[in-house]
N, C-alpha and C positions, 0 to 999 in steps of 0.2 A: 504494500500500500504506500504511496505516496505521502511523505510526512507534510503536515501543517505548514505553511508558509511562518517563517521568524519574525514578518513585521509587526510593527505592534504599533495601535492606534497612540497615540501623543496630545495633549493639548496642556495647560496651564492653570491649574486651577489650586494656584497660589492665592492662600485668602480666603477660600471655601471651606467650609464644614459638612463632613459627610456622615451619614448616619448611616450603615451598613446593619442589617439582623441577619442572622446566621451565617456573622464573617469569620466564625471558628473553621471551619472546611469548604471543599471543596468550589461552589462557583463564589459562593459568600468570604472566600479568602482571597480567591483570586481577583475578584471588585474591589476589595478592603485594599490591597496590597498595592493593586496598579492605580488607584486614587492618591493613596499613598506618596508613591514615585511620582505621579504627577503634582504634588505642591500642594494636595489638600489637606487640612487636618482632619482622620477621619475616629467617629465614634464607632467601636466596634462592639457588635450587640448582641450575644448569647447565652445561653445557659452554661457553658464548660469555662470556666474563668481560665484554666490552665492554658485550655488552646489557643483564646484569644490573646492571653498572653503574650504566646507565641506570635499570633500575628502583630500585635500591638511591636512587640520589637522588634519585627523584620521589618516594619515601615518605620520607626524610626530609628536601625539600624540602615537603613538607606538613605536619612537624612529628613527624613517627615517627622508629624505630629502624628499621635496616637494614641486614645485613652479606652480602657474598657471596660464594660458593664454588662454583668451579671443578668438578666432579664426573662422569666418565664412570658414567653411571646404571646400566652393566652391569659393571662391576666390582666386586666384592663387599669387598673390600680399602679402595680408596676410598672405598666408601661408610661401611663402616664408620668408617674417619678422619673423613670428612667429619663425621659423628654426633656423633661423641667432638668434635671441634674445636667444635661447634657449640653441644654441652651444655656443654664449659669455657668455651666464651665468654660464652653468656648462662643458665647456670646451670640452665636446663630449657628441655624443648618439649615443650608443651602441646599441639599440633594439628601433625598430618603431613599433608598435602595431594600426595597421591600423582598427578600430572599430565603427566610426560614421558612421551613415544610418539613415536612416527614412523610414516610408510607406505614400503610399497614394492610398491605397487598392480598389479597384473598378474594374466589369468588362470592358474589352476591349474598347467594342462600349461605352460606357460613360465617358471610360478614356481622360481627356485632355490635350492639349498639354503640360500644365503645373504640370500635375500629372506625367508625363512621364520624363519632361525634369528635374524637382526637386528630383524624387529618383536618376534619372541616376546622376544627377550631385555629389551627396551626400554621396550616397552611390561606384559609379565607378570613376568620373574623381579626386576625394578627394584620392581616393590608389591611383591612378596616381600623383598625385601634391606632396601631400608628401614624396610619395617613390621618384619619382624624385630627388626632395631637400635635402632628408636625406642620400639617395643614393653619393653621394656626399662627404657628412662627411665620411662615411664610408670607399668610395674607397679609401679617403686619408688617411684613419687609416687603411685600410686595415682587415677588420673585422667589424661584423654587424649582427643583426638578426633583417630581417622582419618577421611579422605574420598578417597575411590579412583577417577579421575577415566575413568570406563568409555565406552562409546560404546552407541548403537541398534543400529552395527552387530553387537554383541554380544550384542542384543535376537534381532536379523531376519537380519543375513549379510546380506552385500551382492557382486553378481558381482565380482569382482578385488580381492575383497577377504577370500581365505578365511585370512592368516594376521593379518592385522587384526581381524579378526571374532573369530578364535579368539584372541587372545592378547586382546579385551576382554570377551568371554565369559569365560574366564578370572578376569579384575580379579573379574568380577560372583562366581562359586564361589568365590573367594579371598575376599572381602567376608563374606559370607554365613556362612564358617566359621570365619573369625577374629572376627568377633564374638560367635562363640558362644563360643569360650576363651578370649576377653581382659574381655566383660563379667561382671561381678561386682557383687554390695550390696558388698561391701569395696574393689573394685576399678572404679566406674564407666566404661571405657571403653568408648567406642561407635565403631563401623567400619560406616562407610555408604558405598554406591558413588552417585556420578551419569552418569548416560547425557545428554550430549547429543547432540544431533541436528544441523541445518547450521546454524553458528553462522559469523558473520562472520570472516572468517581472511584471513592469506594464499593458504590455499588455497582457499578459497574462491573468493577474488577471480581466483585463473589458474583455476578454472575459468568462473565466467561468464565471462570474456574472451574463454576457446578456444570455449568453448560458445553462446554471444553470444541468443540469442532462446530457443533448445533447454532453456538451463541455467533462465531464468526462467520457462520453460513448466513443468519439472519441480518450479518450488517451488513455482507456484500451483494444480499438480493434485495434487501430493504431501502439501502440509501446508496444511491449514487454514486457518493463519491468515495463507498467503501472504506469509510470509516469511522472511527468514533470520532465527536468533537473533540476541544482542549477548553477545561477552564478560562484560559485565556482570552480563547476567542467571544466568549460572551463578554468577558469582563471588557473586551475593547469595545463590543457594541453599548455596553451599560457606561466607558466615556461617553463615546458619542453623542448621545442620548444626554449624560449630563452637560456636555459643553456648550459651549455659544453657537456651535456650529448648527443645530438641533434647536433652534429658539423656535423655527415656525413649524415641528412635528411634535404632535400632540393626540394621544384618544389613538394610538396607532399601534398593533402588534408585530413584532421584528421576528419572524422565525430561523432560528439555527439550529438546523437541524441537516446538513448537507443533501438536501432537495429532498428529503425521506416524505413530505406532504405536499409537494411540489406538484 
């Protein structure tokens, strides 16, 4: 397979404050980090103090800002502290990067109530709570970029995956109509969702494992370009998306997914 191109989106956003939620791994650290290297200060927001940590020091062992915070992303109480702490600390956030989810993969008829009610919450009412809250800072700055980190299955539905599916279809209708009430000529904020597709993960990796021949069968007949994505590659469209360059795209879903629903 033909490896990832090494470019990497660039912009400046020296002066920014970034809120990142589930910048402990995978696309959520890849955001965190390349915000990071680009000059923002960014909040980094999760439940695993340890790993955020980690990322907190790899952005300002590259020469950034970086502070982190602790946050159950379904608690509505916390988050809002969490907001409040995060605006007294670095005096605005500029860019919410809406990222933490989870699975609890199963078909239907075995799905339980609490397999249902823990992705919806985690993944859907979590863009709600914090956009709400951040939403907020914003209007009173009058400027802001949301980015709502959705999935394909959201797109398409995927079998064992119908409260996944639905709580990122979701992210996509929540996107779609908060941009319509938050952007303004007086008020420029914009609210974009991204959908990726199979992007290198941990979960990833257990599945080709379990799956071993089957799993790379299914990415060479399923996507095009025959291969997995790179954290990366999202994290450059979630630049984009926050920079100046991106002032008049709004209410809009970005798919990377190497043409898999193309």
């Amino acid at each position: 397979m033909a490896e990832p191109s090494k470019a990497v989106v660039t912009s400046d956003f020296s002066g920014k404050v970034a809120l990142v939620t589930g910048a402990s791994r995978g696309i959520g650290r890849a955001i965190a980090t390349r915000l990071g290297r680009a000059g923002a200060t960014v909040a980094c927001v999760a439940r695993n103090t340890e790993k955020l940590e980690e990322v907190a020091q790899e952005i300002r062992d590259a020469g950034g800002q970086a502070s982190v915070h602790q946050c159950d992303v379904c608690d509505a109480e916390q988050i809002q502290a969490t907001v409040d702490q995060i605006h007294g600390q670095w005096d605005a956030i500029d860019i919410l990067v809406n990222n933490a989810g989870i699975t609890r993969d199963t078909l239907l008829l075995r799905m339980s109530d609490d397999d249902w009610h823990d992705v919806i919450s985690s993944n859907l009412s979590s863009v709600f709570l914090f956009t709400r809250a951040v939403a907020q800072v914003m209007v009173r700055a009058k400027s802001g970029r949301i980015i709502n980190i959705s999935s394909i299955s959201g797109l398409m539905g995927n079998p064992g995956q119908a409260n996944y599916s639905a709580s990122k279809a979701g992210v996509i209708g929540f996107t779609q109509t908060v941009a319509k009430e938050l952007g303004s000529k007086r008020r420029p904020i914009t609210v974009n969702a991204i959908c990726p597709g199979f992007i290198r993960s941990d979960m990833t990796d257990i599945l080709a494992e379990a799956g071993g021949d089957a799993f790379h069968d299914v990415v060479k007949q399923r996507i095009p370009l025959q291969r997995l994505g790179e954290p990366d590659e999202v994290a450059d469209a979630a630049l984009f998306l926050a920079s100046d360059s991106a002032a008049y795209i709004t209410g809009q879903v970005l798919t990377i997914d190497g043409g898999m629903t193309g």
